[in-house]
C-alpha positions in Angstrom: 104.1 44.3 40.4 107.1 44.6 42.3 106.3 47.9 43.5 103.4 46.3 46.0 105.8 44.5 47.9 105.7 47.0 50.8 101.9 46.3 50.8 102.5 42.4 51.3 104.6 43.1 53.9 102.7 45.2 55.7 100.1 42.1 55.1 102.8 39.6 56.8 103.6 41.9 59.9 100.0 41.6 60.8 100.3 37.5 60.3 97.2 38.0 57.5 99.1 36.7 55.3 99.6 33.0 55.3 98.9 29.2 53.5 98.2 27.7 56.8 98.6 27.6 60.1 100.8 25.0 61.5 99.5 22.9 63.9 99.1 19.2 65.2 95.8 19.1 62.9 97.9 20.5 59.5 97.4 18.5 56.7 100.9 17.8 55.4 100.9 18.4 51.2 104.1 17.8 49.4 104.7 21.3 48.3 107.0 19.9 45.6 103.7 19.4 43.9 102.9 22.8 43.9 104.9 24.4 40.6 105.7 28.2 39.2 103.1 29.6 36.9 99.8 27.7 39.1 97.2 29.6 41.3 96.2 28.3 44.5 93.9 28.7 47.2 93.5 26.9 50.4 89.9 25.8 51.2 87.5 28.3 52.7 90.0 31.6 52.3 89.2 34.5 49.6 92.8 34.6 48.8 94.3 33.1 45.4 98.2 33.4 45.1 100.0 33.1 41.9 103.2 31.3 42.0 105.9 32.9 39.9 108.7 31.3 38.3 111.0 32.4 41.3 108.3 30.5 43.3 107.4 34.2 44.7 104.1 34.5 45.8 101.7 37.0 44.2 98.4 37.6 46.0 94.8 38.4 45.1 92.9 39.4 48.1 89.7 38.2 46.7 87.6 35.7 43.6 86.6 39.1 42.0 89.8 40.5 41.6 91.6 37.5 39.9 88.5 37.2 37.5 89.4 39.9 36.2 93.0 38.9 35.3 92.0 35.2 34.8 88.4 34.0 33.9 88.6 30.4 34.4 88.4 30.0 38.0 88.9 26.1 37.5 92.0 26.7 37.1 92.7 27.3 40.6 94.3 24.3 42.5 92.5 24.1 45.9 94.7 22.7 49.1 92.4 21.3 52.1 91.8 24.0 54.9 94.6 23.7 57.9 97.2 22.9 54.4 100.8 22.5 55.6 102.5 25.1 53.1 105.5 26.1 55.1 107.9 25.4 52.1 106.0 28.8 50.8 104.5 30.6 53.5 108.5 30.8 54.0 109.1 32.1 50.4 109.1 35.6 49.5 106.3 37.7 48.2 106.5 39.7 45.3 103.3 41.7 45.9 99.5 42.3 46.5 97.6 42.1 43.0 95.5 45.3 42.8 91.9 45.7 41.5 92.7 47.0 38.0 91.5 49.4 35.6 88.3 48.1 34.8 87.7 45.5 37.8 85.0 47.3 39.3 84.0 49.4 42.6 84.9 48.6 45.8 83.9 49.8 49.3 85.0 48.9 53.2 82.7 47.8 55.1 83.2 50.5 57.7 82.4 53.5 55.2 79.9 54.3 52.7 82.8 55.7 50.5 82.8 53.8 47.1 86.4 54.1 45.1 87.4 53.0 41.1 90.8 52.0 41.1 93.3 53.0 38.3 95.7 50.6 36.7 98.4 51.0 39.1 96.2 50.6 42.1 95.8 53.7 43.5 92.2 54.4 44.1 89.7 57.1 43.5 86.8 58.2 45.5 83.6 58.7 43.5 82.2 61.9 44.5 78.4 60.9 44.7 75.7 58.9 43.2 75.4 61.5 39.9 78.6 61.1 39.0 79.1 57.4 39.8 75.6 56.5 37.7 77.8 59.2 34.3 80.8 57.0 34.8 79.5 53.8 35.3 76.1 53.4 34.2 72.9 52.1 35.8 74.1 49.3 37.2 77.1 51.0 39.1 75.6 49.2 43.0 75.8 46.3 41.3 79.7 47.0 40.3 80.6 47.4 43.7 82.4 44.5 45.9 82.5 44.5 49.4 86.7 45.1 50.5 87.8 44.7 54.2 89.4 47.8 55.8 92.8 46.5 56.3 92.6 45.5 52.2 91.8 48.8 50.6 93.4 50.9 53.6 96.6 49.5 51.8 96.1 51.4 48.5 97.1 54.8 48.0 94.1 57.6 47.5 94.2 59.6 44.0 92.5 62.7 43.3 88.1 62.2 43.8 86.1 61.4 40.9 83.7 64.4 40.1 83.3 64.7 36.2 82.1 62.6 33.5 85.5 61.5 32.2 86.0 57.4 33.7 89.2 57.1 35.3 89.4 53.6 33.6 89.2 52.3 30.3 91.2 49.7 29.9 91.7 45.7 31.6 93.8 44.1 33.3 96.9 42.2 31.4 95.7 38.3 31.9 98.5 37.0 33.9 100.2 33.8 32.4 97.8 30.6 31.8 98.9 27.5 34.1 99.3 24.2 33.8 97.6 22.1 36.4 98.6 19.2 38.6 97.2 16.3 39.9 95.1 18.1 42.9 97.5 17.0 46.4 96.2 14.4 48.5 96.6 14.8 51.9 97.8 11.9 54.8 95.8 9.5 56.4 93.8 11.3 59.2 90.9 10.4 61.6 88.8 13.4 61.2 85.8 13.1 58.1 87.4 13.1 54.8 88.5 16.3 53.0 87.3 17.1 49.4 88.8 19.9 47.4 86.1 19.9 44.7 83.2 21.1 46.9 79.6 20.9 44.7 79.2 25.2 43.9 75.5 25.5 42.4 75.2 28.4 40.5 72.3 31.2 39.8 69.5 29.5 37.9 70.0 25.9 39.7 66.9 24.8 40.2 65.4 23.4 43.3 62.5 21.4 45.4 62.4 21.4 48.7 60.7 19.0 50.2 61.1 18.0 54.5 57.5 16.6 55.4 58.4 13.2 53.6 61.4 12.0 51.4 60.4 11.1 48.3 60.8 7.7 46.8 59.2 8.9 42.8 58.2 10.9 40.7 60.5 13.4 41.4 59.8 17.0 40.1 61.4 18.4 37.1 64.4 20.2 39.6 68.5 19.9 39.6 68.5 20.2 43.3 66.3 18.2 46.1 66.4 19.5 50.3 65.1 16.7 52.3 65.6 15.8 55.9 68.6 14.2 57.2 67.1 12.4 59.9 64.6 11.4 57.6 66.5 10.2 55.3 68.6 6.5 54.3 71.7 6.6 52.2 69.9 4.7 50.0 66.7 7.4 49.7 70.0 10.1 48.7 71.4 7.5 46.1 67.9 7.4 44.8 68.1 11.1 43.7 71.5 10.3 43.0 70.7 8.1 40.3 67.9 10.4 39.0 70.6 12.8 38.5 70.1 15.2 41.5 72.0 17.1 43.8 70.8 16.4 47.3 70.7 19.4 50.6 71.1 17.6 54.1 68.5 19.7 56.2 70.1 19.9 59.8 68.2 22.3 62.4 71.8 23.6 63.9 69.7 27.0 66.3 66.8 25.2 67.7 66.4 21.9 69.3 63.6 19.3 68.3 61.8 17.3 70.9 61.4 14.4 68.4 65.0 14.4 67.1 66.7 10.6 67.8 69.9 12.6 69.4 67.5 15.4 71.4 68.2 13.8 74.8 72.0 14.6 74.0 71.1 18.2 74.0 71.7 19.7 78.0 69.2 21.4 79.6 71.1 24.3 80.1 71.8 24.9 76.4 67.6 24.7 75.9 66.5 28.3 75.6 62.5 29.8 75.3 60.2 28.3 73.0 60.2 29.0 69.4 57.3 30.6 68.7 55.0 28.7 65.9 56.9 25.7 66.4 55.5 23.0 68.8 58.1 21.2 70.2 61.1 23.4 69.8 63.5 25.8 71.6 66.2 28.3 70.6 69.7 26.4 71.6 72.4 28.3 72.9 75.1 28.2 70.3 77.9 29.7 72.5 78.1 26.1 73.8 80.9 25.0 72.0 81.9 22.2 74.6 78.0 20.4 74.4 76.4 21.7 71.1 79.3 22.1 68.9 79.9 18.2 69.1 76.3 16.9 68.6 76.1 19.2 65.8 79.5 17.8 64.1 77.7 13.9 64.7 75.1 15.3 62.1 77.4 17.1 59.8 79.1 13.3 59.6 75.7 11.5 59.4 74.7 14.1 55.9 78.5 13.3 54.6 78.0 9.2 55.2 74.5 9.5 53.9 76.4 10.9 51.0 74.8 14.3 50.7 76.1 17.1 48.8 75.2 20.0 50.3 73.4 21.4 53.8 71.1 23.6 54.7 71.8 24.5 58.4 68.6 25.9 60.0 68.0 28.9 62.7 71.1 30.9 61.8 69.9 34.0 63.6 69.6 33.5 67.1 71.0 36.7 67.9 68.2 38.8 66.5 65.5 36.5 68.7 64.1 36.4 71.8 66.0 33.0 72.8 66.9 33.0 76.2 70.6 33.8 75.8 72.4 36.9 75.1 73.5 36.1 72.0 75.5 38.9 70.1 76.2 39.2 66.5 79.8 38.4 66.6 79.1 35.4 68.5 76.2 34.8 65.5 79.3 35.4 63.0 81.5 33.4 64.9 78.9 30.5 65.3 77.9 30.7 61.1 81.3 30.9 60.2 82.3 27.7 62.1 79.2 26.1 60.6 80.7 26.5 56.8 84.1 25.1 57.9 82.6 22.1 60.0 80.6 21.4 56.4 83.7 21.6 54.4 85.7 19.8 56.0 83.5 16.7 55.5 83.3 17.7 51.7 79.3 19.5 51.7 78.8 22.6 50.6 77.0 24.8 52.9 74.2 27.9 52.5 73.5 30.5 54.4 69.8 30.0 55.8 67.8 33.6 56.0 70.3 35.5 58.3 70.0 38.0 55.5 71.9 40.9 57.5 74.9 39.0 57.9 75.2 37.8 54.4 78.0 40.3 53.4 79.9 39.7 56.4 79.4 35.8 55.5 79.2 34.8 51.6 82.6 34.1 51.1 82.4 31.3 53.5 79.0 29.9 52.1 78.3 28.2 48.8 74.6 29.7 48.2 71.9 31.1 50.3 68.2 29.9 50.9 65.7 32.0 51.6 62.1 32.5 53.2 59.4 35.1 52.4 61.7 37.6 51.4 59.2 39.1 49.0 56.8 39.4 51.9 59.8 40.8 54.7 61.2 42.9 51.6 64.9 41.5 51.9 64.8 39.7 49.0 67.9 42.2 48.0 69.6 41.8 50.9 70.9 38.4 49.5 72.3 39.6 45.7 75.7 39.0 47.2 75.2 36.2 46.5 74.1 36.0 42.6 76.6 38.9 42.1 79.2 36.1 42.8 78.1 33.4 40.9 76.1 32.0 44.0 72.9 30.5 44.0 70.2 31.8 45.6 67.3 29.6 46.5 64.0 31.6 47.3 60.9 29.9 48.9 57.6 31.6 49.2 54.1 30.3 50.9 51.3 30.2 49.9 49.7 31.5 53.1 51.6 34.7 52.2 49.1 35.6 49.8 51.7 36.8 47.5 51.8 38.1 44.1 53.9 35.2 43.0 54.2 35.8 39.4 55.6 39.4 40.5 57.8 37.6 42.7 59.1 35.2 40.0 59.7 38.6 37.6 61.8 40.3 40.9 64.1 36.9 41.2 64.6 36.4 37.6 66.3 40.0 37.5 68.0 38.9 41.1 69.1 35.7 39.2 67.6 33.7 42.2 65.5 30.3 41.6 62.4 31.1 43.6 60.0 28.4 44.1 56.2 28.6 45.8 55.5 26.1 48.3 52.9 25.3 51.1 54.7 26.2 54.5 54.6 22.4 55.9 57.1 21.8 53.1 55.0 18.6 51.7 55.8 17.6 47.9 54.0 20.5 46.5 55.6 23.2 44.5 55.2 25.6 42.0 58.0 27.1 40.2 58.4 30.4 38.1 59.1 28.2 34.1 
């Protein structure tokens, strides 16, 4: 793989490149602890680098394209996010891991160009959608992984695909299994404790979702309860806990409550129009960083010390609202994306609420995605990013939809989604698709 230095290089001039940036806030890890022959990933980056026995660095540039050299992704060794690494951000790199043979598709989002690779990473432009569906099959969309245009800019362009032969018929060489390590603990710090085992659900996981009440029994045949945080004691989430669920923190992080314990913390400046169908609420403006940002990071610690597992962040698409405030959609990214690393850092996963049109911009930095009506807004698709990387999906419908819900149980089963039917108060009822 030598022969993909230049690429890496090119990777470093543009500082993209990197274990973590060094800072007063760096976690300092031992790097002694980090060995030849191990993958590792710092927490909340794509990337995975493979440490060879020269302690060079090879890098995959995302999960999809070291599954298909490695299949056990557990045996990744995850560093917390802001990682001290300079030992081997200092060390040379041998060279970008390309897609090979038999990876998949891939696609920038920039361009609607889709491209095979070939087992020295040059890639190949598929002519059209005839000749993609001859070499690929039916399910060549689903092949395809989204690549960012300074990635796949990188590899050289071969000669167009436009006959029935496939360009690829072989795998990748696994690279060399590893041996793992005692997963590196970081220093004493003052900021909320840092997990690198975040909880991942997976598709099928299923889920209640329950916010008008927190329940106390009889709790419904589901892996997974969302309940309110406010709501909520620790001792209702060791409840659940102890019946052997997984427990959602629901936090409201685009709107402000007028019955919320902290809503007189809230400016009045940073309270936008009224949310329409919601008595009591109003659209916050999430470009506050210096008054919202830290009532929002009080509740993040509140769902940690309750001892939640995940959270459901609420309201993630301002930006496509009438909310008062000019909101743009790379302030919306921005926003999201500091949402997922707030989460993490305090150990809870995090999902990405609705916000459907930013979901391939955003579902590397979310754990799953939730959902509501999508069968009856028709975006239900707009989502399979999601599944397609091993994601959960949760999917809620209401009953006030009028819905064809058996249809709509059919659609998510091929999506790999767990859809559930609920009434739109969010009491204890549910009906599920089994």
């Amino acid at each position: 793989m030598k022969k993909f230095l230049a690429i890496t290089t090119s990777l470093l001039s543009l500082g993209l490149v990197f274990f973590g940036l060094h800072n007063s806030k760096a976690i300092m890890i031992d790097t002694s602890s980090v060995h030849p022959g191990e993958y590792i990933q710092i927490e909340g980056s794509p990337a995975i680098y493979f440490i060879t026995q020269n302690r060079e660095r090879q890098y995959f540039t995302a999960a999809w394209i070291f599954k298909c050299y490695q299949t056990d992704y557990s045996n990744v060794v995850i560093f917390p996010k802001n990682s001290n690494l300079d030992e081997l951000a200092a060390s040379a790199a041998q060279g970008v891991v390309p897609p090979g043979a038999g990876c998949g598709l891939a696609k920038s989002p920039s361009s609607p160009s889709v491209y095979a690779f070939d087992a020295v990473g040059t890639r190949h432009k598929i002519k059209d959608e005839a000749t993609a569906y001859a070499l690929y099959g039916a399910t060549w969309a689903k092949q395809i992984h989204d690549m960012p245009d300074f990635i796949i800019s990188l590899f050289p362009i071969g000669t167009p695909l436009d006959n029935t032969t496939p360009i690829v018929t072989n795998t990748p060489t696994p690279l060399p299994p590893v041996t793992l390590t005692p997963t590196p603990t970081s220093t004493t710090s003052t900021t909320p404790q840092i997990h690198t085992t975040l909880w991942k659900p997976s598709p099928g996981t299923t889920w209640q979702w329950q916010l008008d009440s927190v329940p106390q029994d009889n709790f419904v045949n589901a892996e997974v309860y969302d309940i309110d945080l406010f709501e909520a004691t620790a001792a209702d989430v060791q409840k659940l806990h102890d019946a052997g669920k997984k427990v959602i923190c629901y936090v409201n992080v685009g709107a402000w409550e007028n019955w919320r314990s902290d809503a007189e913390n809230f400016s009045t400046s940073t309270l936008g129009k009224n949310y329409d169908g919601w008595e009591g609420e109003k659209w916050l403006d999430i470009r506050a960083t210096e008054t919202v940002y830290p009532i929002l990071q009080k509740r993040f610690d509140d769902c940690a010390e309750k001892g939640f597992d995940g959270l459901e962040p609420d309201n993630m698409d301002g930006y496509q609202n009438e909310t008062g405030f000019p909101i743009t959609l790379n302030q919306q990214l921005t926003f999201n994306k500091w949402l997922a690393e707030e989460a993490h850092k305090r150990g809870l996963s995090i999902g990405l609420k609705n916000d459907q049109d930013q979901a391939k911009d955003l579902f590397s930095s979310f754990d799953f995605a939730i959902t509501e009506d999508c069968v009856e807004g028709e975006w239900c698709e707009d989502v399979s990013v999601f599944s397609l990387n091993n994601k959960a999906v949760f999917q809620a419908e209401y009953t006030d939809t009028g819905i064809d819900f058996d249809q709509a149980c059919s659609d998510a089963e091929d999506l790999r989604y767990s859809a559930i039917l609920k009434h739109r108060n969010l009491d204890a009822f549910v009906q599920t698709c089994n």
